[in-house]
C-alpha positions in Angstrom: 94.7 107.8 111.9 96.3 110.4 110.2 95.4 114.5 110.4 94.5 115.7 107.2 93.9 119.1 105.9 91.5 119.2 102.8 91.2 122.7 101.1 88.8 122.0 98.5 86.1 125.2 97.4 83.4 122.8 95.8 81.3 123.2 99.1 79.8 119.8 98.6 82.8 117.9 97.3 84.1 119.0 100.5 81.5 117.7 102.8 81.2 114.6 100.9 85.3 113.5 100.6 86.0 115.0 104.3 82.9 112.5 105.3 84.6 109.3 103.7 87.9 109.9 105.1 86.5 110.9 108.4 84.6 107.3 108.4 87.8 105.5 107.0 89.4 107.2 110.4 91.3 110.6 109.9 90.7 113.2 111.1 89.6 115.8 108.9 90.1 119.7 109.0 88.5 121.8 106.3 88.4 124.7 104.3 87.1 126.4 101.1 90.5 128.3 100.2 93.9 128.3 100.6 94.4 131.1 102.6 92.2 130.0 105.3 94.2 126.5 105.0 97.4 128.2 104.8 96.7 130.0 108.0 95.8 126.6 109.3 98.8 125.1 108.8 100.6 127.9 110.4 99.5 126.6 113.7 98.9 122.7 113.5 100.4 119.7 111.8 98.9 117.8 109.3 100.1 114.5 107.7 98.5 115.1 104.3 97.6 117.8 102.8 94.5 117.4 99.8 94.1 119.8 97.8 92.2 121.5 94.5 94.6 123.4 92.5 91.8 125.8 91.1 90.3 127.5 94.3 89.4 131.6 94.8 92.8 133.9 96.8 95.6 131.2 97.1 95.4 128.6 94.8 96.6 125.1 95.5 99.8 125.1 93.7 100.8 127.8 96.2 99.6 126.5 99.1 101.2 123.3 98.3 104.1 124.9 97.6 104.6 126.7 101.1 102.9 123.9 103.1 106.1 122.2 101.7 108.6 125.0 102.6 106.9 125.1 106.4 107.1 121.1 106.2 109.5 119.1 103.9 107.9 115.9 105.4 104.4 116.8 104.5 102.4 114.3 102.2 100.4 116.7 99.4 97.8 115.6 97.3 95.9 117.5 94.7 92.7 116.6 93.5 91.6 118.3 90.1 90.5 118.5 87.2 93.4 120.3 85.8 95.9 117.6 86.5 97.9 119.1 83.3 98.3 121.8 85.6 99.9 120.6 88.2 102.3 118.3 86.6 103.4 121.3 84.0 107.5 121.8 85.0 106.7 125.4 84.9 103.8 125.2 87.9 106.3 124.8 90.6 104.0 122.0 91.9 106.0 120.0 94.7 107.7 117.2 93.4 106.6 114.5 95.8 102.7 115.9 95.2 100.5 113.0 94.1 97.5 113.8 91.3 94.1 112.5 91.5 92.1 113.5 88.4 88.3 114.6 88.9 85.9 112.8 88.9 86.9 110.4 90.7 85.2 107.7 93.6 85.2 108.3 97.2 86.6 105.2 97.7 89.0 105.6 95.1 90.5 109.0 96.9 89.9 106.9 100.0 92.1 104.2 99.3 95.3 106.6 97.5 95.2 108.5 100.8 95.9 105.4 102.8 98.4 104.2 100.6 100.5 108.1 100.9 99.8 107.4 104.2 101.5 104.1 104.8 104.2 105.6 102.4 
């Protein structure tokens, strides 16, 4: 079971992605910005962090980018549909971040978060 933090401001893409990994067995803490998750991360430890890259105050380039800084082991995900975005040299995105392309299946984003996982 891994603790994953899923900052994601589509309210019902949330509910619906923190729901499947919830029932694949992680445990699942959410928000609708990147501030709010930043803050989060401040105070727990997360395995993975999923994000959207287009979100309102922090966006999840920067939050990936100092959830890296606080955590150089952290797994980071973004799920967008930007993905040009994040894999632009010039976004700073971290390195290691993986890039899931919306839309995409719950089970799909189900099964590339076990595999980080197990990574």
């Amino acid at each position: 079971m891994a603790q994953i933090l899923l900052a994601e401001d589509d309210e019902s893409l949330r509910r619906f992605l923190a729901a499947a990994l919830a029932k694949a067995g992680h445990h699942v803490t959410d928000f609708g910005d990147g501030t709010s998750a930043y803050e989060c991360l401040k105070e727990i430890r997360f395995d993975l962090l999923l994000t959207d890259i287009v979100m309102p105050g922090m966006d999840g380039i920067e939050l990936a980018k100092r959830a890296a800084d606080m955590d150089a082991g952290l797994k980071i995900m973004f799920i967008t549909g930007f993905a040009a975005v994040a894999l632009h040299p010039s976004s700073q995105a971290p390195k290691q971040a993986k890039v899931l392309s919306k839309p995409f299946h719950l089970r799909e984003i189900v099964q590339e978060v076990e595999r980080m996982i197990a990574a």
